[in-house]
C-alpha angles and dihedrals in degrees: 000000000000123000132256089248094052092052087044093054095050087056092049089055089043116044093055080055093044097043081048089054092040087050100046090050099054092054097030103125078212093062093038102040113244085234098061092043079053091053087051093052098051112020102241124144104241129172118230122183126165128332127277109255129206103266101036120128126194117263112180127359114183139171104232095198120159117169120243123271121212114254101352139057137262134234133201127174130200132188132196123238094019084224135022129347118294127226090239123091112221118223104172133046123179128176115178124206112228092187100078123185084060096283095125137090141264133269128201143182102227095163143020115341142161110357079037145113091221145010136216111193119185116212118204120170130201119279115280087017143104134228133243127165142169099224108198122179128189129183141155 
């Protein structure tokens, strides 16, 4: 049977490497996603679905663009693939939002996704603006 100081001693050693791990981790670019640390910078309205994986390659990548209309909103769909269902599982969605200052529009996963054979994502920008994205899509 050990003693209490032993077992003293071992959560001394142990809780400044656990705080440093539980620090790092809150602030790591990699928890967090640096896209969505990028969205909070500059007040865009990105997608983010996923992680990219080893192994992914990109599928689609589309610009996602529809003018303003006066007054009312716009709207824009895109579906991934175009027909059918493909034989590749997507892991990782990404619409970025080229309108930053939070000017832009609004992305949203309405079918399918990551874990998926296809994704529908459904694009509606702010009254009297338009819409322009950056669609990636990675799968393996």
């Amino acid at each position: 049977m050990q003693s209490a100081s032993v077992h003293a001693t071992r959560v001394l050693v142990l809780l400044p490497l656990i705080c440093c791990v539980v620090a790092s981790s809150l602030y790591s670019p990699y928890e967090y996603g640096i896209l969505q640390q990028a969205a909070l910078r500059n007040n865009s309205h990105n997608l983010v679905e996923g992680w990219r994986q080893y192994g992914d390659r990109l599928l689609h990548r589309d610009l996602v663009k529809q003018s303003y209309r006066f007054l009312s909103t716009t709207t824009a769909y895109l579906r991934y693939p175009a027909w059918g269902i493909s034989n590749v599982t997507i892991t990782y969605v990404v619409a970025l939002d080229q309108y930053v200052g939070g000017t832009g529009g609004y992305a949203s996963v309405v079918d399918g996704g990551v874990g998926q054979r296809h994704v529908a994502v459904s694009f509606r920008s702010q009254k009297s603006r338009g819409l322009k994205f950056i669609v990636e899509i990675y799968g393996k």
